[in-house]
Each structure stands twice: as structure tokens, then as C-alpha cells.
N, C-alpha and C positions, 0 to 999 in steps of 0.2 A: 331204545337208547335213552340213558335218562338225560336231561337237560335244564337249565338253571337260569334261564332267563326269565329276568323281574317284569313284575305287571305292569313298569311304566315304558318297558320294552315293547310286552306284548299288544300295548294301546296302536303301534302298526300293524296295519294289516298282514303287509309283507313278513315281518318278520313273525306276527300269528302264524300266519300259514306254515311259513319254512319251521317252527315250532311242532306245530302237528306232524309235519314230514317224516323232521329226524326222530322225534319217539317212536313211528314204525319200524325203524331200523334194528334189526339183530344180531347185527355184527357177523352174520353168517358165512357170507364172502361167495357165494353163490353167482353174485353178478360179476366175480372177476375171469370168471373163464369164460364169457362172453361179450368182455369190453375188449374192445379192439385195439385199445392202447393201453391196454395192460398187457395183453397176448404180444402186442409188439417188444413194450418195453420193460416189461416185468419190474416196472416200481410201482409197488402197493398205491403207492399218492398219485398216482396214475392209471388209481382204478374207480369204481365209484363208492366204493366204502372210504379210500382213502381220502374221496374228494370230500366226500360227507362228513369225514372228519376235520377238513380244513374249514369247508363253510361252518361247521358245529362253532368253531371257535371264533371265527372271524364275527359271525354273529351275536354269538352268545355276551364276547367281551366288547363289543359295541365298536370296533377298533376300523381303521380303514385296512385296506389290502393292501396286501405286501409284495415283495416280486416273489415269493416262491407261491402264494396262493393262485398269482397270475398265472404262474406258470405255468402250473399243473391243472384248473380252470380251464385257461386256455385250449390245453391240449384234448379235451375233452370235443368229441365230434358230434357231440348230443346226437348221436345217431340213435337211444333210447331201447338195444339190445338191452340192457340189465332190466328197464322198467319190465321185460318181457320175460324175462331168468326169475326176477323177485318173487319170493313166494310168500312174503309178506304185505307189499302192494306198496312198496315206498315209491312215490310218486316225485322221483329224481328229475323229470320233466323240468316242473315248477321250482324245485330247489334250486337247480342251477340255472333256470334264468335270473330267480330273486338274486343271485349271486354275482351274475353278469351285471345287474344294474347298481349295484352294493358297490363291483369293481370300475365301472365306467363313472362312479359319483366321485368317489375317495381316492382312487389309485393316477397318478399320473404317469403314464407310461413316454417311454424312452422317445423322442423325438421323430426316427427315421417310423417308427410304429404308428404313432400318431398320423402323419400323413399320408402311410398308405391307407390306413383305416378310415380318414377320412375322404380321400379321395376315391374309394368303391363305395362309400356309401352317399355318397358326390354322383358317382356313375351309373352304378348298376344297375339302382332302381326306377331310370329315367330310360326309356328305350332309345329315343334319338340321342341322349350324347352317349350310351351306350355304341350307339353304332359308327358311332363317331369315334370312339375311343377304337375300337375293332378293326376299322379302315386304319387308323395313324400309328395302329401296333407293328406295321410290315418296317417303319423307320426305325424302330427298335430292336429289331429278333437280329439285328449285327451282333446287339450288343448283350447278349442274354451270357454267352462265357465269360464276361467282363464281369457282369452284373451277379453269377453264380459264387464268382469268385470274392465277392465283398458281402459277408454275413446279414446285414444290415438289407442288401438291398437284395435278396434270393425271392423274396414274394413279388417281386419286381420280374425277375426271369422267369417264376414259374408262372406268371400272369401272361406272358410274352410266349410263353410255349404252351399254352393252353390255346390261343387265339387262334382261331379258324386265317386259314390262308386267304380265304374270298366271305365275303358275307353277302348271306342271301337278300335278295329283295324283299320288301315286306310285304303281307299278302293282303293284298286291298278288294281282294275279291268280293259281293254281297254276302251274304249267307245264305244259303242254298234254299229254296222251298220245298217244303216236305213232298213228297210224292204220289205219297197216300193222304189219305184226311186226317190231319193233326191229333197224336192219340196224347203229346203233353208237352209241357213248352219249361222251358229249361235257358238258365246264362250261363257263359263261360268263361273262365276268368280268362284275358286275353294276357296275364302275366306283364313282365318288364324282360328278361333276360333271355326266357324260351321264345320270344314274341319276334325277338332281333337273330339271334343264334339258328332255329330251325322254326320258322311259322307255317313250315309244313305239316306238325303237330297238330295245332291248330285246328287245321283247317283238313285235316284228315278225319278229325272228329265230327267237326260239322255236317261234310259228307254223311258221312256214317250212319248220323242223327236224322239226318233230312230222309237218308231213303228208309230208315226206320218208322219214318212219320210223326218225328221228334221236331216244334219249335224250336227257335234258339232266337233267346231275345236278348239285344244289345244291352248292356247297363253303360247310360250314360256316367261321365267322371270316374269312373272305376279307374284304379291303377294297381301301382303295388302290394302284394299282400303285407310289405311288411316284414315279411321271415329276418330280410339280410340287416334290418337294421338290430332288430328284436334279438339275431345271434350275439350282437355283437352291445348287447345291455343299453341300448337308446332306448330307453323306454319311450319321450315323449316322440319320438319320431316314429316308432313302432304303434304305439295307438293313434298317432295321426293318421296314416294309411288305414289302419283297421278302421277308423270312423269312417272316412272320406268313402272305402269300399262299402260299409254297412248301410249307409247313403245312399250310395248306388242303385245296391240288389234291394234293398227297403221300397223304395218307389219303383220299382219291376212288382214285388212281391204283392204294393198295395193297388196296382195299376193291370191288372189281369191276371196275377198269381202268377208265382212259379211251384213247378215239380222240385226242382231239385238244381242247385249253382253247382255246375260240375269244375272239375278242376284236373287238368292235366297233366300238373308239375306236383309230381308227389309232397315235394315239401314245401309246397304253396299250402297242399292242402290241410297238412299238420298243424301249420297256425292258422289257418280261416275255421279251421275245424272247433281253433281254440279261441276265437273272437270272445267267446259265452264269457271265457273265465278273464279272459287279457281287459275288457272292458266291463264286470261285474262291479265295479266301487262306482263306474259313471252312471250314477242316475238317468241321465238322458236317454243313454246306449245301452244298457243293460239290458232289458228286453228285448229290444230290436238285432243286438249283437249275440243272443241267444239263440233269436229264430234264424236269424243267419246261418250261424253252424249249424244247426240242427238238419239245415237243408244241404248246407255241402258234403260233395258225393268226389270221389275219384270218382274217371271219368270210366275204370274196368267195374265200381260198384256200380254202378247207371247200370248200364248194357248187360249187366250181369242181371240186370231185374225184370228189363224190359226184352221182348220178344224181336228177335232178331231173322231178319229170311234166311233162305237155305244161300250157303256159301259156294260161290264160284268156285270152276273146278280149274284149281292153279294148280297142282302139283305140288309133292309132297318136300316138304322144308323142313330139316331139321332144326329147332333151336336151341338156346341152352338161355331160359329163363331168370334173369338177375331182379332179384327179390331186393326193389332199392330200401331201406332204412326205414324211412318217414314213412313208406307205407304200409312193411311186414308189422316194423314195431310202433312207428306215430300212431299209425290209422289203426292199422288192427286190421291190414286187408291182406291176405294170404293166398284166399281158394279161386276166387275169380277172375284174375289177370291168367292164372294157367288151366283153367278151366274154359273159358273164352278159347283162347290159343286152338286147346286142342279139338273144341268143337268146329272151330272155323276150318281145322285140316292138318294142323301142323303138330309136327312129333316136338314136345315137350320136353327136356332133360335139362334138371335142377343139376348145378355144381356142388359141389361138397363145400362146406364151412358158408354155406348162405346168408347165416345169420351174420356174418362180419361186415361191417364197413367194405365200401372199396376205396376211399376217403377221401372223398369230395366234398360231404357235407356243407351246401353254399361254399363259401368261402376260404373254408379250410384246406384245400389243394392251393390255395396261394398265401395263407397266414403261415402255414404249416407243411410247407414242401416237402423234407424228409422225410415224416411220417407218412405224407400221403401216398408217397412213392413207394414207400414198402408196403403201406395197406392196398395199391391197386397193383403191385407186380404182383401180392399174394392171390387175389380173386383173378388177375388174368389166367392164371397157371389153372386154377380150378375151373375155371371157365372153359379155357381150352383143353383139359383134360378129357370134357365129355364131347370131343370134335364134334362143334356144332357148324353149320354153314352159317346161321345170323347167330346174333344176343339180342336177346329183347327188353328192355327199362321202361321204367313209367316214371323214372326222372330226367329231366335233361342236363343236369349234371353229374347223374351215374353214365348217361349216355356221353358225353365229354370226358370225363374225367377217364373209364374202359377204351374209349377210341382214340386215346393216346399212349395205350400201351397194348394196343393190338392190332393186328391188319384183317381179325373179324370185322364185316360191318355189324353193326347197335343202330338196332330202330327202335323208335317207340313202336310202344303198346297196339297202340290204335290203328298207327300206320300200318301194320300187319294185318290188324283185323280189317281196315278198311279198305286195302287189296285184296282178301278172301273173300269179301262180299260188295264187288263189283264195281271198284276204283282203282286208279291208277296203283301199278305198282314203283315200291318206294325205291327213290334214285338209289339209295346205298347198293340195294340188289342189281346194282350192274354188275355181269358178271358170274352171277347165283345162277345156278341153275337148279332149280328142283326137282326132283325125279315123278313121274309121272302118277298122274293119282289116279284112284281107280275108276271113276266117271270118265277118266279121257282112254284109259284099257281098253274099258268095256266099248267106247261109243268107236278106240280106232278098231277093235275085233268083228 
């Protein structure tokens, strides 16, 4: 793509970069039958050649953004299928963040917008007034028809219809000691939103790790990764979290080393993945924000590396594998969340149209209700197509966003594996029954 912006343009970084971007682009169109909001709503400017043609201009003409840039932006799930279709390597990633924060500079948006935007980003990345918001959401779901019914306030109702009925306790348990003699020592991000929502995740992994003969070292002040504000073009509030965490695992890292900061929430780990590049201009952090990602792992790439005992003999489960976003196309992790799976016992079966959204993406099921509702009634149907008894995610909110449009239970990842090999099985499996496997055959024969 050719492009025309002056050298006193290019003296930003940002718009250097988004510069390099759009010249990779070839107009091919290749990544529209893989954007999920293209496939829903078939407007070109609703794809990411179209989007790349709006950022081309917004940027190029130095101009602020407009409500159709917003718009179409907006609708964008950065769920990062095209960066995985491109076959020229347009790194649409970094384009439409730089875009996001180009729109949160210049564009003032409508009132009722403003305030939910900033009231989740008020909330979500704080765990206790998170859980506080979660408890005082039960006074509200009267009023979710009321609220559906006023345009303005729909991210309102579909916030209220997302909220768990009861929220769990937080799990204050220690960290387990390894069982065996420590073969490597590991943190894990304890998240904001997965931490309040199901910290059975968590702490499913810890197990896991412990009887692996897996450390797990605490990082003091660690908090949010960051993602929710970072979607939503805060920059400085997005690298404050990334410093404050770099901080963290830095003094873990220079204080007896780590293996490896695992992370449990797939699109946690898309952006800690990208600390390297999100704090590359700060002198200070640039190196230290470098060897950070370099060490962050999903927590199926760990266990996918490391040696695992023989799995308990639970009985045969069928799943039907949901391939969340951040981790098929963020991370670039594909073979080892189903590959775990089926070594631990359980029968494996992928849905059709995998690569799609089921559109959660953070905050998008509640900026973006409409769309998100037709992108997860589409992946229900395929999901329940291949009758599976569980679904299994490595996001917690692809697992939130699917377990409101089906009466399948969704576990994580881990929680499956760390029932296969010799921990509690997970509450949702009330009910499941799995057919008998051949270690219990053989031992009832």
C-alpha cells in the first residue's frame, strides 16, 4: 500500500510504525473471510482491509477521528484471525491499537459512552470493587428489559446478564508444596477479573504444578495486565499496569530466577506477551519489559514442555475444544491445549468455523451486545454440533461469554487436566457422567 505521510509526521514513533504497517498491505482481501465482523455484517469497513483504509487516512491527514472511524474501529474484536489469514504479515495487531489511542486522544465520544467506558475501566481491573460491582448487580437484572429497551443503555443490560448469580469466594489458600523436589519455579499471574469470577482456575493450576514438582513464586504488587484498558486506547493507564507488573516479576526474576510467569487468561497473555514492544521507547523498562515477555508462557505451553505423571483413571469425557482468540491467533498456541487433553484421557473434538470469534473479546459482549450475540449463538451451534458432554477454554471470558448461551458446562483448560491427574473434579461436572475408561475395564474384569 503506497502511503504519503511527511517526515515531520514520521518524527512519531507511532505513526512510524503504523507507516511500516500499511505499506505491507496488498489490498488482497484475504483477511475478510476470517474477520468475524465481516462474516457477520458484510460492510467491507467492517473488515480489516477496510479498517486499514480508514486508519491510512485518519493518519496520513493528521486529522482527529470521526464517528464513522469510531464506529467501525470500535467494532473491531481485535480478536487478530486476519494477522493469522495475512499472507503478507500485516501486523494489524499494532495498527489498531496505535488507532485506538489516536481515537481516545482526539475523538469525544457521546456521553452515555463515556461513562460506561469509564466506569469498567473504574472496575474491572480492581478485583475487590469488581466484586463488589458483581454482588450489587442482583438490584439491577429487574431492570435489564427496561435497560435493553433504551439504545444508549444496552451495554448496561448486557453487563447485568453476563453477571454470575452468586460469586465465589476468593481463594486464599497457600500455594501448594511441590511433592517431589522442585524441578523449576514459576509466577502466575493472579489476574483482576478471572481472580473474582472463578479463582478455581487459579488454583487448579497451582495444584497441578505442585505435584509436578513445579515452584510457584508469589510476585509481590503485581496486578492488572492491562489488556482492558489498552483495548480501549488508554495508553497511559495501559503502560502503568505493565510497569507496575514488570516490577513485580523483575524482582522474582533477580531474586532466585524464574522458569517461566505463566498465565491463565489467554488475553492476559497476549499483552504481557507484548510488554517488549508496548514499553520499547521507555528507557528504563525496555529491557526489563523484554525479558518479561520473553518468559511469559500460557499456562497449556508450560505443561506442554514439562513432564507430567501418568493420569488418573477418570473415565472417558467427551469434549468439544474451543480455540479462544488471543491464544490460536495472539499467541500462536494451537497443538498443546488439545494435545494435553487428549493425553490426560479425554476424546478431543474441534467445532467447525474455530477460527471465529465467539465475541467476548474483554469487553466487547458489553460495548457491543448485538454483534456479540450473533457471534456466540454462531459458535454455540457449532460447538454443540459435535455433542460434546464439557467445552473446554483457556479464556475466562470465552468461558462466560459460551455459558450464557448454553446449558453445556465450560471449564478451563487446566481444571480438566488437573482432574485427570489427581485433583478434585470440577464443580461444573455435576451431573457428567463419563463413560468408563479402560484402566477401570480392565481392573473391574
Amino acid at each position: 500500500m503506497q502511503t504519503n505521510f511527511t517526515s515531520e509526521q514520521l518524527q512519531d514513533p507511532g505513526v512510524a510504525e503504523s507507516e511500516k504497517i500499511l505499506r505491507k498491505c496488498v489490498h488482497c482481501g484475504f483477511c475478510t473471510a476470517t474477520c468475524p465482523t465481516y462474516v457477520t455484517l458484510g460492510n467491507e469497513l467492517d473488515s480489516p482491509r477496510g479498517r486499514i483504509y480508514l486508519i491510512k487516512d485518519m493518519l496520513e491527514n493528521d486529522r482527529p477521528a470521526d464517528k464513522e472511524v469510531v464506529t467501525h474501529i470500535d467494532r473491531c474484536l481485535s480478536c487478530l484471525a486476519c494477522v493469522t489469514t495475512c499472507p503478507s504479515g500485516v501486523d494489524y495487531m499494532h495498527l489498531v491499537d496505535h488507532a485506538r489511542v489516536h481515537i481516545e486522544k482526539t475523538y469525544r465520544r457521546p456521553l452515555a459512552d463515556r461513562l460506561i467506558r469509564n466506569m469498567l475501566a473504574f472496575v474491572l481491573p480492581y478485583p475487590s470493587r469488581f466484586r463488589w460491582a458483581l454482588k450489587a448487580s442482583a438490584l439491577g437484572r429487574p431492570f435489564i428489559p427496561l435497560f435493553k429497551a433504551i439504545r444508549p443503555a444496552r451495554p448496561i443490560a448486557a453487563m447485568l446478564s453476563l453477571a454470575p448469580q452468586s460469586v465465589p469466594e476468593p481463594d486464599r489458600s497457600a500455594p501448594p508444596v511441590p511433592t517431589i523436589s522442585p524441578r523449576g519455579r514459576v509466577a502466575i499471574l493472579a489476574g483482576c477479573a478471572q481472580s473474582v469470577l472463578d479463582p478455581g482456575i487459579n488454583a487448579a493450576a497451582r495444584r497441578l504444578l505442585a505435584r509436578a514438582g513445579i515452584e510457584i513464586a508469589a510476585a509481590e504488587g503485581e496486578g492488572c495486565c492491562g489488556a482492558l484498558v489498552h483495548h480501549m486506547g488508554r495508553e497511559d493507564d495501559s503502560l502503568a499496569a505493565a510497569r507496575r507488573n514488570v516490577d513485580a516479576w523483575t524482582g522474582l526474576i533477580d531474586n532466585g530466577g524464574l522458569d517461566a510467569i505463566l498465565i491463565t487468561t489467554s488475553g492476559c497473555g497476549t499483552t504481557i506477551k507484548d510488554y517488549g514492544h508496548m514499553l520499547r521507547l521507555d528507557p528504563d523498562y525496555a529491557a526489563k519489559a523484554a525479558k518479561v515477555s520473553a518468559l511469559a508462557r500460557d499456562i497449556t505451553e508450560y505443561l506442554g514442555a514439562i513432564e507430567l505423571p501418568e493420569p488418573a483413571a477418570i473415565g472417558k469425557l467427551t469434549i468439544a475444544y474451543h480455540a479462544a482468540c488471543s491464544l490460536q491467533h495472539g499467541q500462536k498456541v494451537t497443538v498443546q491445549p488439545k494435545a494435553l487433553l487428549r493425553n490426560a484421557g479425554f476424546t478431543v473434538r474441534e467445532p467447525a468455523e474455530g477460527h471465529l470469534c465467539c465475541g467476548s473479546a474483554g469487553t466487547y459482549n458489553i460495548m457491543q451486545p448485538e454483534i456479540s450475540a450473533k457471534l456466540r449463538d454462531r459458535k454455540v451451534r457449532n460447538i454443540e454440533r459435535t455433542k460434546p458432554q464439557v467445552i473446554a477454554a483457556g479464556n475466562i471470558g470465552c468461558i462466560t461469554q459460551i455459558g450464557s448461551g448454553t446449558g453445556i458446562p465450560v471449564v478451563h483448560t487446566v481444571e480438566l487436566l488437573d482432574w485427570a491427574y489427581g485433583g478434585p473434579r470440577p464443580r461444573q461436572l455435576d451431573g457428567v457422567e463419563p463413560l468408563p475408561s479402560e484402566q477401570a475395564v480392565e481392573a473391574a474384569g
